[in-house]
C-alpha positions in Angstrom: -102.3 -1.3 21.7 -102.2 -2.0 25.5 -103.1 0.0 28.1 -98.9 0.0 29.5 -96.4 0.1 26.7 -92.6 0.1 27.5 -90.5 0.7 25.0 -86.3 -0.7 25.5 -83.2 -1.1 23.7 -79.8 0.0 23.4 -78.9 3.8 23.7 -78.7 5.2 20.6 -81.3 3.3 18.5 -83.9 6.2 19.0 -86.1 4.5 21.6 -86.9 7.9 22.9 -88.4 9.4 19.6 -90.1 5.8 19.3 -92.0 7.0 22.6 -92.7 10.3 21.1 -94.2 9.0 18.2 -96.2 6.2 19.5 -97.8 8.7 22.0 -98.5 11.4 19.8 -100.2 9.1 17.3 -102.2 8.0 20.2 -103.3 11.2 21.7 -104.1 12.4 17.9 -106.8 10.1 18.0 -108.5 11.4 21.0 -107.3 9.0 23.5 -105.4 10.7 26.8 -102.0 9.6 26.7 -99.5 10.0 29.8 -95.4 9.5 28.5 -92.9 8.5 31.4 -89.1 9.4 30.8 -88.6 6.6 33.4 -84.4 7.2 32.3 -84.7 10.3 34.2 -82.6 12.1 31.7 -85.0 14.4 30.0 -84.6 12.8 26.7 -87.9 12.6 26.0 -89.0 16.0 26.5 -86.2 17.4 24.3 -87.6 15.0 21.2 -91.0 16.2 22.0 -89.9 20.2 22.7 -90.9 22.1 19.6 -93.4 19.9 18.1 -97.5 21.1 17.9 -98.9 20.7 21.3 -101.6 18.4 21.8 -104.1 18.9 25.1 -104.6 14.8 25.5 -100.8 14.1 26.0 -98.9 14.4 28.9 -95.5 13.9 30.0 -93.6 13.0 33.6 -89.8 12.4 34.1 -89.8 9.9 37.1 -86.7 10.1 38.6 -85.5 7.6 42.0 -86.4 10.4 44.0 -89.8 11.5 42.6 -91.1 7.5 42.9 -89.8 7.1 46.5 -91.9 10.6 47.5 -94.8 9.0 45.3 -94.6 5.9 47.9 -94.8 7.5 50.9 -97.6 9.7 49.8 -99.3 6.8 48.5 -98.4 3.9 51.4 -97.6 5.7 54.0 -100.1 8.6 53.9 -97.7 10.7 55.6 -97.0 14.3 54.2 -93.5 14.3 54.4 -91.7 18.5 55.1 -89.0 19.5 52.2 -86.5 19.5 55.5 -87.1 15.5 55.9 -86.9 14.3 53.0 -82.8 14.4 52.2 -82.5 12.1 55.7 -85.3 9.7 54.2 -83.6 9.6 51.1 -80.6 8.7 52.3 -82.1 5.8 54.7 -83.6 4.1 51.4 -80.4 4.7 49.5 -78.9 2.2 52.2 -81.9 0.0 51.8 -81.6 -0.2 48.0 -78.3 -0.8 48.0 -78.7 -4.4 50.3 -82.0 -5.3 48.9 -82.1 -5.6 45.0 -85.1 -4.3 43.4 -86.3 -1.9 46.1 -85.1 1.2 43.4 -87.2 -0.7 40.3 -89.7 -1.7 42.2 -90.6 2.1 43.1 -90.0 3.6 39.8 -92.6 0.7 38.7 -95.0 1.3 41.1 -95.7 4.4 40.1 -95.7 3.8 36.5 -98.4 1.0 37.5 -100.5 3.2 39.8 -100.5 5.8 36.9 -102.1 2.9 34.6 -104.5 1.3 37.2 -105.5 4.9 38.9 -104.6 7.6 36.3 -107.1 8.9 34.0 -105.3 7.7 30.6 -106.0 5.2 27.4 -102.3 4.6 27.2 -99.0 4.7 29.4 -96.2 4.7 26.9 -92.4 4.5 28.8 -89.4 5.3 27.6 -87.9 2.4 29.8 -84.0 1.7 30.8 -81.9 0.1 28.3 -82.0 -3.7 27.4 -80.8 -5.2 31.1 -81.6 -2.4 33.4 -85.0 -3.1 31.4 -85.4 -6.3 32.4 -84.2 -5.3 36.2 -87.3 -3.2 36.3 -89.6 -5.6 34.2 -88.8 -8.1 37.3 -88.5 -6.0 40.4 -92.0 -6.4 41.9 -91.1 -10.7 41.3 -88.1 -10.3 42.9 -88.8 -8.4 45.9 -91.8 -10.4 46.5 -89.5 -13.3 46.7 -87.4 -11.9 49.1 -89.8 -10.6 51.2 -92.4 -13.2 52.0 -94.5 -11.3 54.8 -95.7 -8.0 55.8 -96.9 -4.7 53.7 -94.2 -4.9 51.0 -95.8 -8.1 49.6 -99.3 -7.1 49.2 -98.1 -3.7 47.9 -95.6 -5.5 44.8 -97.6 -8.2 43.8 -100.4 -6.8 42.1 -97.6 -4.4 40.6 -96.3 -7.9 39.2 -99.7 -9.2 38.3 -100.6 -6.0 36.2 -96.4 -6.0 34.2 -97.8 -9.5 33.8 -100.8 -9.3 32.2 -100.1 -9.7 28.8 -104.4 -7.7 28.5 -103.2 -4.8 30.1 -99.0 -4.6 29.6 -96.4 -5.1 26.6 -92.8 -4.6 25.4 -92.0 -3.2 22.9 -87.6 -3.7 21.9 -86.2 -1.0 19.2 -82.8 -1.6 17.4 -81.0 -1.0 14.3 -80.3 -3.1 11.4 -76.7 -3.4 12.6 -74.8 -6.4 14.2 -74.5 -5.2 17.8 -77.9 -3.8 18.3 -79.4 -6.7 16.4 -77.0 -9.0 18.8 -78.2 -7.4 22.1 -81.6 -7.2 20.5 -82.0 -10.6 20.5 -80.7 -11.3 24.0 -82.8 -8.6 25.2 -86.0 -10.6 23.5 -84.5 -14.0 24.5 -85.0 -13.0 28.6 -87.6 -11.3 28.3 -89.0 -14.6 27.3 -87.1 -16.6 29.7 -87.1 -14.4 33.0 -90.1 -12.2 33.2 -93.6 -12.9 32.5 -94.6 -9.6 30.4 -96.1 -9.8 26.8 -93.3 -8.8 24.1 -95.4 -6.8 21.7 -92.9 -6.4 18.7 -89.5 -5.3 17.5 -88.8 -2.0 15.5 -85.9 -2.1 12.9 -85.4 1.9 13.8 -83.2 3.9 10.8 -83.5 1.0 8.2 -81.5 1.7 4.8 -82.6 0.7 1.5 -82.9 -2.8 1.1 -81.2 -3.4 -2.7 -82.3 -6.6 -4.9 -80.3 -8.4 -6.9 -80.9 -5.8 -9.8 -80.1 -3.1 -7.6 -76.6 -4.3 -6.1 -75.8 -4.9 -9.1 -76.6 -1.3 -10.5 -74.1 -0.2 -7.8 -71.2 -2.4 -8.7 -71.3 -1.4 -11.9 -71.2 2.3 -11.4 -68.3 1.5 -8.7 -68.7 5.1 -7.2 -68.5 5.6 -3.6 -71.9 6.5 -2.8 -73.0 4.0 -4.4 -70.8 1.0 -2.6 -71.6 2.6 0.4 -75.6 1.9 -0.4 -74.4 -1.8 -1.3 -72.3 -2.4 2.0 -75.2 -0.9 4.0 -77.9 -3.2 2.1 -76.4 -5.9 2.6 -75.5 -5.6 6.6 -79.6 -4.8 6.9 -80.2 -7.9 4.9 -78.5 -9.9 7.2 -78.9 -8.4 10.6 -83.3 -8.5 9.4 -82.6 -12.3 8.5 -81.7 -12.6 12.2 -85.2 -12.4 13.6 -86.6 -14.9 11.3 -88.8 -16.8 14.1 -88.1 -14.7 16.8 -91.4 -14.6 18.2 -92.4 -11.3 17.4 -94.1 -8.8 15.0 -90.8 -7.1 13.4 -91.7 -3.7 12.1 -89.1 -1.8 9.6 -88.6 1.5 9.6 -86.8 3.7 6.9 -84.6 6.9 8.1 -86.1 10.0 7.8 -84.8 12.3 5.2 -82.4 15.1 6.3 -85.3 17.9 6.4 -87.7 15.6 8.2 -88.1 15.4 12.1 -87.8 12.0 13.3 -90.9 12.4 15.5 -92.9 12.8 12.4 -91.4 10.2 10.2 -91.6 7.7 13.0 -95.4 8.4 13.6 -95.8 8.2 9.4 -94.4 4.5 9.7 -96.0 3.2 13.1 -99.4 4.7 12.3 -102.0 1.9 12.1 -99.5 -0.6 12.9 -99.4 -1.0 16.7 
């Protein structure tokens, strides 16, 4: 386990509960854990709503507007009055918009000053889905290629160095065993090799059904009902769509879906414990 973990993939795999698990597994260790909905969305507080409360772990939704106040406070060292903030938002909105990265770059700083400053064994982020993912995995890159000279540079390169260090940061990419998430899956992992330097730290197979041998698929073609057909068809699509990531690089970790009484948090922190 890193000290930065950012967790990606398409919407609807369950990357948020992946967060929720891998942090509370963390923090029931002893270690102080910090979980960033960097989506801005609230997602991760409602999977973690309701579950026991544990002291060591911590959670911050890190919206555009709560990183570009965490700049100024931190750069700038200028208090900045409720009153002035809407006109300085709306200044940067213009800057973002004709400089790419500027938004990313923010939203990482912060998560990066959290891990180099912040009191915590583990930053765990529920980060922006597959491209937007690797937008912000290459922000601090990009704007330092833009900009050559002057504060900015100073202030995004060692926010590139530390996404880069493959000691400190790592990716983690969850899908399903199904062909689209598999497909985008692997695009995602193919450039995050090719156009970012950050260490990819494994794949989850999120919601994985029953994989059937050659005895069992048989079993349900002879009873020819339709629940069990269904279990075939869904076999067999895993089978495949897991055959895809033969030599993909990295650790692939299946995971079964949890049963219709069990929360997913708890299922998903059954399965990942000991294994990340």
């Amino acid at each position: 386990m890193k000290s930065l973990l950012l967790v990606t993939g398409k919407g609807g795999v369950g990357r948020s509960t992946v967060v929720g698990a891998i942090a509370r597994n963390a923090a029931s260790t002893g270690q102080r854990v910090l979980a960033i909905d960097a989506i801005g969305d609230g997602g991760l507080d409602m999977i973690l709503d309701g579950l026991p409360d544990q002291d060591s772990l911590v959670t911050l939704r890190l919206t555009p507007d709560l990183a570009l106040k965490e700049y100024l406070r931190t750069f700038l060292r200028i208090p900045i009055a409720p009153n002035r903030f809407g006109p300085i938002a709306k200044i940067f909105d213009y800057v973002a918009t004709a400089a790419p990265g500027v938004r990313e770059v923010l939203v990482l700083g912060k998560i990066a000053t959290e891990v180099r400053d912040g009191d915590w064994d583990l930053v765990v982020v529920d980060a922006p889905a597959t491209g937007h993912a690797v937008e912000l995995l290459t922000a601090a890159d990009t704007l330092s290629e833009l900009i050559r000279v002057g504060p900015i540079v100073s202030q995004t390169r060692w926010i590139g160095d530390l996404i880069g260090d493959p000691e400190v940061t790592s990716v983690l990419a969850v899908t399903l065993a199904e062909e689209l998430p598999t497909t985008e899956c692997l695009e995602l992992l193919d450039r995050l090799e090719t156009e970012t330097r950050v260490d990819i730290g494994g794949v989850i197979v999120n919601r994985t059904p029953t994989i059937l041998g050659k005895r069992g698929l048989a079993q349900a073609i002879r009873r020819g009902d339709e629940r069990s057909l269904v279990a075939k068809e869904r076999s067999e699509v895993a089978a495949q769509q897991l055959e895809r990531f033969d030599g993909c690089g990295a650790p692939v970790f299946v995971v079964s879906p949890a049963s219709f009484a069990e929360d997913p948090v708890l299922h998903l922190q059954k399965h990942l414990d000991g294994r990340l």
